[in-house]
Kinemage of the C-alpha trace (Angstrom):
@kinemage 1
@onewidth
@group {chain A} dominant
@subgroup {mainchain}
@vectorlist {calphas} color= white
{ca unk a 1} P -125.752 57.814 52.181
{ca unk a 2} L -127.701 57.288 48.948
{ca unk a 3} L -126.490 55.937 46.315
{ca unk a 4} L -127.747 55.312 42.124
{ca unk a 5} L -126.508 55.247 38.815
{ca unk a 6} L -126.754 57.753 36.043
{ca unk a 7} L -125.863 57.802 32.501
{ca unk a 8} L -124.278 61.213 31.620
{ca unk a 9} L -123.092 62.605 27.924
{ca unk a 10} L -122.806 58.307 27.512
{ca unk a 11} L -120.731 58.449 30.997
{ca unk a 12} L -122.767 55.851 33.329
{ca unk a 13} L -121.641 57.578 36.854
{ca unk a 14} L -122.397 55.733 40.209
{ca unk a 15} L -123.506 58.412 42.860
{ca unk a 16} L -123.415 58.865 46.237
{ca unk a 17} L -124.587 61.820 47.814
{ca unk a 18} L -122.900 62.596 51.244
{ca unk a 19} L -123.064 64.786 53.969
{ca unk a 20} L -120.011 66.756 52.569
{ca unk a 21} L -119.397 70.465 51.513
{ca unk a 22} L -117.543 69.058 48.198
{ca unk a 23} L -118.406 67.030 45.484
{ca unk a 24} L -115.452 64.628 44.455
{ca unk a 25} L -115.136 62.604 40.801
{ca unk a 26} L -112.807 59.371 40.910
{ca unk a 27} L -112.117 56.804 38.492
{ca unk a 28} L -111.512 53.462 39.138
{ca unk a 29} L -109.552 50.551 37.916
{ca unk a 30} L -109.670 48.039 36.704
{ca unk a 31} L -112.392 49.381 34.409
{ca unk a 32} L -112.643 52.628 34.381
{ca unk a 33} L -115.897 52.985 36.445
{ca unk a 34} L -117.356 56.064 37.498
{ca unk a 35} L -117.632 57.348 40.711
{ca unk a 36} L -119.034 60.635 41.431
{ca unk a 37} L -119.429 61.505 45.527
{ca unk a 38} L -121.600 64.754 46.077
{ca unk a 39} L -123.228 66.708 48.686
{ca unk a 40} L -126.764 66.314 49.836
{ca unk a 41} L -127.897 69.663 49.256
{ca unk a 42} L -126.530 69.799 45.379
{ca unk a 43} L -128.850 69.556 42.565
{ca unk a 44} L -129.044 66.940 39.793
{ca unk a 45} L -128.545 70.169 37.402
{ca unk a 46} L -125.282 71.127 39.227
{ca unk a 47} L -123.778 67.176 39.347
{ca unk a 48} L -124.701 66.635 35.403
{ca unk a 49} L -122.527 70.283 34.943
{ca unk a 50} L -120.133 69.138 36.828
{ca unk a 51} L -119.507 65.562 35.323
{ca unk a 52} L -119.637 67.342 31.675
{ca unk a 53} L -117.471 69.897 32.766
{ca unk a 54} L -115.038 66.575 33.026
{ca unk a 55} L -116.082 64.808 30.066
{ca unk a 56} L -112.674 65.174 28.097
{ca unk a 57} L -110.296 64.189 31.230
{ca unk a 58} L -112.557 61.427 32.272
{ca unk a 59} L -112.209 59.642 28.712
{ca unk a 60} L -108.813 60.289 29.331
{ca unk a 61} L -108.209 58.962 32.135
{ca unk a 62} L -110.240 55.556 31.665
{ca unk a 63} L -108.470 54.843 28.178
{ca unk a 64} L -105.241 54.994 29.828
{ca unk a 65} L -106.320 53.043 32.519
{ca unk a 66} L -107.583 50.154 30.258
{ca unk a 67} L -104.456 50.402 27.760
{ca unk a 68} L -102.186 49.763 30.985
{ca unk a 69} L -104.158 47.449 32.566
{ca unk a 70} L -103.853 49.248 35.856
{ca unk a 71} L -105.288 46.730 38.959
{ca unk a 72} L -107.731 48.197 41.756
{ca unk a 73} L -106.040 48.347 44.715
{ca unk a 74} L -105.986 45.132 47.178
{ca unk a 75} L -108.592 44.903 49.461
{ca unk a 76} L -108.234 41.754 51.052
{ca unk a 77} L -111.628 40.597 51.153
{ca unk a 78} L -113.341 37.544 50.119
{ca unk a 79} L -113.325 36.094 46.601
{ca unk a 80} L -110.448 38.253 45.888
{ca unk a 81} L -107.895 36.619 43.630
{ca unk a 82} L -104.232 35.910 44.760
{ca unk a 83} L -101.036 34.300 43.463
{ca unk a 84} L -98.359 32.310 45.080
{ca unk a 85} L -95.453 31.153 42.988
{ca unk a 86} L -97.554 31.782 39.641
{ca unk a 87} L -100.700 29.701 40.854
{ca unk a 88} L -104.177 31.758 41.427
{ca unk a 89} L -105.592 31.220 44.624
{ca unk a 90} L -109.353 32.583 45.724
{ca unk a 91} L -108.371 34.165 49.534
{ca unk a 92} L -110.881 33.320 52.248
{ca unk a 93} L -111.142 34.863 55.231
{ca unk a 94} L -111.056 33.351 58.842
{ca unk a 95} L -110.903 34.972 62.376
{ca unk a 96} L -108.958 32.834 64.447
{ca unk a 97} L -106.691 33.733 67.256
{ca unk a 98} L -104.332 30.375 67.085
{ca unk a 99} L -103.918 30.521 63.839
{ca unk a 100} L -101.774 33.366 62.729
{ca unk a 101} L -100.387 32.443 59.457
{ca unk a 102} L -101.813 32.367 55.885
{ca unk a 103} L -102.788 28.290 54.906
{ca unk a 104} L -103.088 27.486 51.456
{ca unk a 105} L -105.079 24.353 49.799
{ca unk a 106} L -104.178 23.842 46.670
{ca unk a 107} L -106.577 21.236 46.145
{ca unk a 108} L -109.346 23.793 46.531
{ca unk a 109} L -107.106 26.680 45.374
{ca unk a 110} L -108.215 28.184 47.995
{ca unk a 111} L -105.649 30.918 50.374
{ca unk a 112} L -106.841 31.385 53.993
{ca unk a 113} L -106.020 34.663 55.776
{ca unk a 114} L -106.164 34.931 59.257
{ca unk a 115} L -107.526 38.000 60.377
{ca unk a 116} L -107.240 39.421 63.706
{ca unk a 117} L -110.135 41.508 65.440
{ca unk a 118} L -110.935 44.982 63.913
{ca unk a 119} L -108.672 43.907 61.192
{ca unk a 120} L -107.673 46.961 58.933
{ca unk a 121} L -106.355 46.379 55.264
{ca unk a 122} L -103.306 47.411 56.268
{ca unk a 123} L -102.722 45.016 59.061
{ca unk a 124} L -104.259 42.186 56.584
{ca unk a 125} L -101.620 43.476 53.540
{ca unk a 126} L -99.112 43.051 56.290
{ca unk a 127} L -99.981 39.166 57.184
{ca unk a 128} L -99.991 38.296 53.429
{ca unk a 129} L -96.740 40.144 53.040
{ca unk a 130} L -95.272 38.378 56.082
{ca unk a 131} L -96.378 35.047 54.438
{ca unk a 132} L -94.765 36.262 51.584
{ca unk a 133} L -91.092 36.598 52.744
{ca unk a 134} L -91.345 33.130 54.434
{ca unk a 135} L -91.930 31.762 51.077
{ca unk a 136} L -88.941 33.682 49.540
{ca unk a 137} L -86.704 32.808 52.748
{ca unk a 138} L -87.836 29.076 51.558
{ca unk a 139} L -86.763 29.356 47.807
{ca unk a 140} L -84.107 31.619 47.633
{ca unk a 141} L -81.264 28.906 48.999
{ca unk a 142} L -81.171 26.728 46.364
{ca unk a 143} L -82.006 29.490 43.597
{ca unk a 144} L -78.846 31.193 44.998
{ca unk a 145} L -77.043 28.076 44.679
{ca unk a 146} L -77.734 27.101 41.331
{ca unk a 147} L -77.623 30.558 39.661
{ca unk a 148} L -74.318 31.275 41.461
{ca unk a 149} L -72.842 28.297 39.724
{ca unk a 150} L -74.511 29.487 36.130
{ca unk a 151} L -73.078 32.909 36.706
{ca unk a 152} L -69.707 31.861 38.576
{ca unk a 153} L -70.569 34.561 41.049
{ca unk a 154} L -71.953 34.970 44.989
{ca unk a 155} L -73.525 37.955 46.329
{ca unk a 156} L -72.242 38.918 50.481
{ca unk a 157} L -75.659 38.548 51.275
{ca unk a 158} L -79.189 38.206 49.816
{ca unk a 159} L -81.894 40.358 51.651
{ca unk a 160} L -85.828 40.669 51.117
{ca unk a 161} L -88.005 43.661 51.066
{ca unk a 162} L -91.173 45.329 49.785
{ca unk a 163} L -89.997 47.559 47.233
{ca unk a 164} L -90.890 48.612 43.357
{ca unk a 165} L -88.014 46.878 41.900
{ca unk a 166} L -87.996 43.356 41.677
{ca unk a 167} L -84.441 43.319 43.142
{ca unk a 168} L -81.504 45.390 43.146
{ca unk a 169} L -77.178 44.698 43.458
{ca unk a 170} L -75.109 47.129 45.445
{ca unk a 171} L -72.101 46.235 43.745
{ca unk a 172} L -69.515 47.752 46.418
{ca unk a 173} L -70.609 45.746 48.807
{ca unk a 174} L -71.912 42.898 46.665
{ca unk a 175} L -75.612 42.875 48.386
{ca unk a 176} L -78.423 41.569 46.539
{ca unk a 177} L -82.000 42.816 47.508
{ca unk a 178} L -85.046 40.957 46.058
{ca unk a 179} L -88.974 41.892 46.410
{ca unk a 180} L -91.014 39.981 48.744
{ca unk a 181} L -93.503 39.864 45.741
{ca unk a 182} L -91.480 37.536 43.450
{ca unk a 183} L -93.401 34.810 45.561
{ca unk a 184} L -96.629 35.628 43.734
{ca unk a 185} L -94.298 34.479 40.579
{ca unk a 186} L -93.600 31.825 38.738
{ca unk a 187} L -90.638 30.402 40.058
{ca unk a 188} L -88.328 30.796 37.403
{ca unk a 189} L -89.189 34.468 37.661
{ca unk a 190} L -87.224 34.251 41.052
{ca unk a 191} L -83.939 32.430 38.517
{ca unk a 192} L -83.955 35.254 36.197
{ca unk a 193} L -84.062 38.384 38.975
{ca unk a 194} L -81.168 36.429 40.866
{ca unk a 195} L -79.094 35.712 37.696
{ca unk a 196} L -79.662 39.698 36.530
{ca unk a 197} L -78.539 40.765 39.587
{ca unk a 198} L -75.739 38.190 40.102
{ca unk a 199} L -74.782 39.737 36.538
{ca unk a 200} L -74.793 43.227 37.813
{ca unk a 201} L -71.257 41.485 40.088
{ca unk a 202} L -70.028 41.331 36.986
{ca unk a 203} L -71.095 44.113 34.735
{ca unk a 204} L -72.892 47.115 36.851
{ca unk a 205} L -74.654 49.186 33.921
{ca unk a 206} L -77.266 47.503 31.988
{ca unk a 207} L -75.477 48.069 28.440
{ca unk a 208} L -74.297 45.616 25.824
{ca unk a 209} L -72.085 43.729 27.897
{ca unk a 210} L -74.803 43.299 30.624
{ca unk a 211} L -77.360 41.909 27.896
{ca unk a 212} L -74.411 39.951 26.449
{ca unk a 213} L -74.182 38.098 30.123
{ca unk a 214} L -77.831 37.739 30.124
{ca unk a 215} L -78.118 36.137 26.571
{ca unk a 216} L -75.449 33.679 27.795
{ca unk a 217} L -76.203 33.046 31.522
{ca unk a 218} L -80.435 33.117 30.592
{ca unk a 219} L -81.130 32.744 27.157
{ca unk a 220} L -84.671 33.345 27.200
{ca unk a 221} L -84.353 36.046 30.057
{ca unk a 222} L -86.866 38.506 28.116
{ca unk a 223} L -89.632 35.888 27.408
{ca unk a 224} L -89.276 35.739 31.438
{ca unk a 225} L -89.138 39.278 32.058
{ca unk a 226} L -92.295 39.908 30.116
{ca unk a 227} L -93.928 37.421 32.392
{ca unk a 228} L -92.921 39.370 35.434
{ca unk a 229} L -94.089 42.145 34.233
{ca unk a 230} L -97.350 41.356 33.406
């Protein structure tokens, strides 16, 4: 595989050429870079075509990347950074087969991941996310505890999963449901998904009488709902 940059109609392109029949364009966050894979047997003529040929969707495509601020994907490799409870940590890897759980030193601010033998990044994504869910089974006790007494309300049960909401109510059977991934938080990220959902026990809609239990249960619940977000 051979690989070199180009600079294209202003487009700098990083190519590979491949032993493949097609040639494929991606773009990549978290900047927008360039990456053009293409088969051995095309010419430079045919590749600089092509990438023109893509010119409009390409500027496209990296100007809404940078406006949202998308992330690259995880990779779980060295250097990479990593939060737990709103503190950045620098994840290093280890192979060790005693040691099966991530350790963090937060004098160092350092994460260690354990990685087993032909470790994949799913089987990696799944140790972190493990390590995760201990740390919400940790905090969510007295969080539940205090924000039930804000709210005047308790939830049957409070269960943890990896999911694209931060949490969720079912409000017949009064189950909350948080994300695994409020443990990368700040903490009083964790407060304000437990007292919207406690609210939700209440008031199931998110209309004026939902925000109206918000602005008196968490006053500054969309200051802290920006910072989850971001």
């Amino acid at each position: 595989m051979k690989k070199e940059t180009k600079i294209i109609e202003d487009i700098t392109i990083t190519l590979e050429r491949k032993n493949i029949k097609n040639m494929y364009l991606r773009i990549l966050p978290p900047y927008g870079e360039v990456k053009v894979s293409a088969p051995l047997f095309l010419s430079d003529e045919d590749i600089t075509n092509f990438v023109k040929s893509k010119k409009d969707w390409i500027l496209k495509k990296q100007k809404y990347i940078i406006e949202n601020d998308i992330k690259a994907p995880l990779k779980y490799s060295n250097g990479e950074k990593h939060y737990l409870w709103g503190k950045e940590y620098t994840l290093q890897l280890i192979s060790n087969d005693t040691i099966k759980n991530v350790l963090i030193d937060d004098e160092k601010s350092v994460m260690y991941l354990p990685i087993p033998k032909r470790s994949t990044i799913e089987k990696r994504e799944k140790i972190m996310n493990e390590f995760y869910r201990a740390e919400m089974k940790k905090a969510i006790p007295p969080v539940l505890d205090k924000c039930s007494q804000i709210v005047g309300k308790k939830p049957s049960e409070v269960k943890i999963r990896n999911m694209k909401n931060w949490g969720n109510c079912r409000y017949h059977d009064k189950r909350i449901t948080l994300n695994l991934k409020l443990a990368k938080k700040d903490p009083i990220c964790l407060e304000y998904v437990m007292i919207h959902e406690l609210c939700h026990l209440i008031e199931f809609n998110h209309g004026k009488k939902f925000k109206k239990l918000m602005d008196t249960y968490c006053p500054n619940w969309k200051k802290i709902k920006k910072m989850l977000n971001e």
